[in-house]
C-alpha positions in Angstrom: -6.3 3.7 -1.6 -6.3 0.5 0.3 -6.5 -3.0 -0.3 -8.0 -6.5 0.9 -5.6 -8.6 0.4 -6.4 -12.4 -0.6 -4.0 -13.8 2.9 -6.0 -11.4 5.0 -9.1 -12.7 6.9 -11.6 -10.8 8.6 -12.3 -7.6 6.2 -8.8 -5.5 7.0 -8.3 -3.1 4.5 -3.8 -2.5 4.1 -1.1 -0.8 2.0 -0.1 -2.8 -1.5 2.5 -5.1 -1.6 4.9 -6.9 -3.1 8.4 -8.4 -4.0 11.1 -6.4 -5.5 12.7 -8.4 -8.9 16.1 -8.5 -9.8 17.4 -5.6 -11.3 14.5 -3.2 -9.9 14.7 -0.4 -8.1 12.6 0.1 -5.2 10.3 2.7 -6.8 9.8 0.6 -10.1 8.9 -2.1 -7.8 6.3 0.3 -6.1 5.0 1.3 -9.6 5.0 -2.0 -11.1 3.0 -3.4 -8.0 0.5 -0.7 -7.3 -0.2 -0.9 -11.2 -0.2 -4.8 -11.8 -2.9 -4.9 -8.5 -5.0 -2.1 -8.9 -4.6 -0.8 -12.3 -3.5 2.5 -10.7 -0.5 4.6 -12.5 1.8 6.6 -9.1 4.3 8.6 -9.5 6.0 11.1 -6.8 7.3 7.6 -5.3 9.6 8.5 -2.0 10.8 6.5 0.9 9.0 6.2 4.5 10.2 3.6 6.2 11.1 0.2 6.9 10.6 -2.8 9.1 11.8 -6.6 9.7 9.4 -9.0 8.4 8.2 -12.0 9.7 9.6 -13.6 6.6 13.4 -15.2 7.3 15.9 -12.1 5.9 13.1 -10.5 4.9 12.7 -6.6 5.0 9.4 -4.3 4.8 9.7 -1.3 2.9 6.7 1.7 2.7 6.8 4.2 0.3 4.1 6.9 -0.1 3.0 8.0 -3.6 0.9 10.2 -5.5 -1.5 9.1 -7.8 -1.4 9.9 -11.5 -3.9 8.1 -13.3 -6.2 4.8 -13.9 -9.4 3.5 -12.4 -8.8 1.0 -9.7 -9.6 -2.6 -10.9 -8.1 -5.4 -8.4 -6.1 -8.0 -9.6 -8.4 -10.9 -7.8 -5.7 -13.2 -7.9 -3.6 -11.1 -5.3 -6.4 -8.6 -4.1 -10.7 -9.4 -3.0 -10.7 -5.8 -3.2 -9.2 -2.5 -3.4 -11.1 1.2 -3.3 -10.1 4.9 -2.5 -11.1 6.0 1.5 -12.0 9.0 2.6 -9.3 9.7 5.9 -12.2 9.9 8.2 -14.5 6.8 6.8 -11.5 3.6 7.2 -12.3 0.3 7.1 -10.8 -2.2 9.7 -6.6 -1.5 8.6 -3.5 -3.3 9.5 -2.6 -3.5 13.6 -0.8 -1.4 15.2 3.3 -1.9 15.1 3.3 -2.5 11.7 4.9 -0.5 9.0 1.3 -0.4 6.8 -0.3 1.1 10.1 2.5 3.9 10.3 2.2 4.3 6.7 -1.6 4.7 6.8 -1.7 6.9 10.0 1.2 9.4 8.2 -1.2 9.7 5.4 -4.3 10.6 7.4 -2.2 13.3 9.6 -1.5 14.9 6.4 -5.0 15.0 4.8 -6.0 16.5 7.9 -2.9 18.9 7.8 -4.2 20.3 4.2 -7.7 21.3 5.8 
């Protein structure tokens, strides 16, 4: 599943994201976000990666999941749009160098692993 996020102009399709709250761990934060934006339920939450953000102390943090239930409807205050992708049929996705791209490229090595 990728997203169109509201800040992102010209149609490019990226990970969900969001800002951990005090008192949350990481992978309630990734549960709380993927749910409150897409309506999606994960579980399976573990750890990828990170990356400094262009944000002042800010830090990027990618987590892959596996989906458990729901039918994706986008918040449309934080998302234009969010839908499932087959590996071999992406949209535009987030540049090169950045954690979403790693994220995104991980995940289509390993759907084409399972064939």
């Amino acid at each position: 599943m990728l997203a169109q996020h509201n800040r992102h102009a010209g149609g490019m399709y990226t990970v969900i994201a969001g800002f951990l709250e005090v008192g949350e761990t990481l992978e309630t934060c990734v549960a709380r976000e993927v749910e409150e934006e897409t309506g999606i339920k994960v579980g399976n939450i573990r750890y990828f990666g990170s990356q400094p953000w262009a944000f002042p102390s800010s830090m990027m943090m990618a987590f892959l999941a596996d989906y458990e239930s729901g039918e994706i409807k986008p918040d449309y205050t934080e998302l234009k749009d969010a839908q499932w992708f087959d590996t071999k049929e992406l949209p535009l996705v987030a540049p090169e160098g950045t954690i979403a791209r790693a994220l995104i490229h991980a995940t289509v090595d390993a759907a084409s692993a399972e064939k």
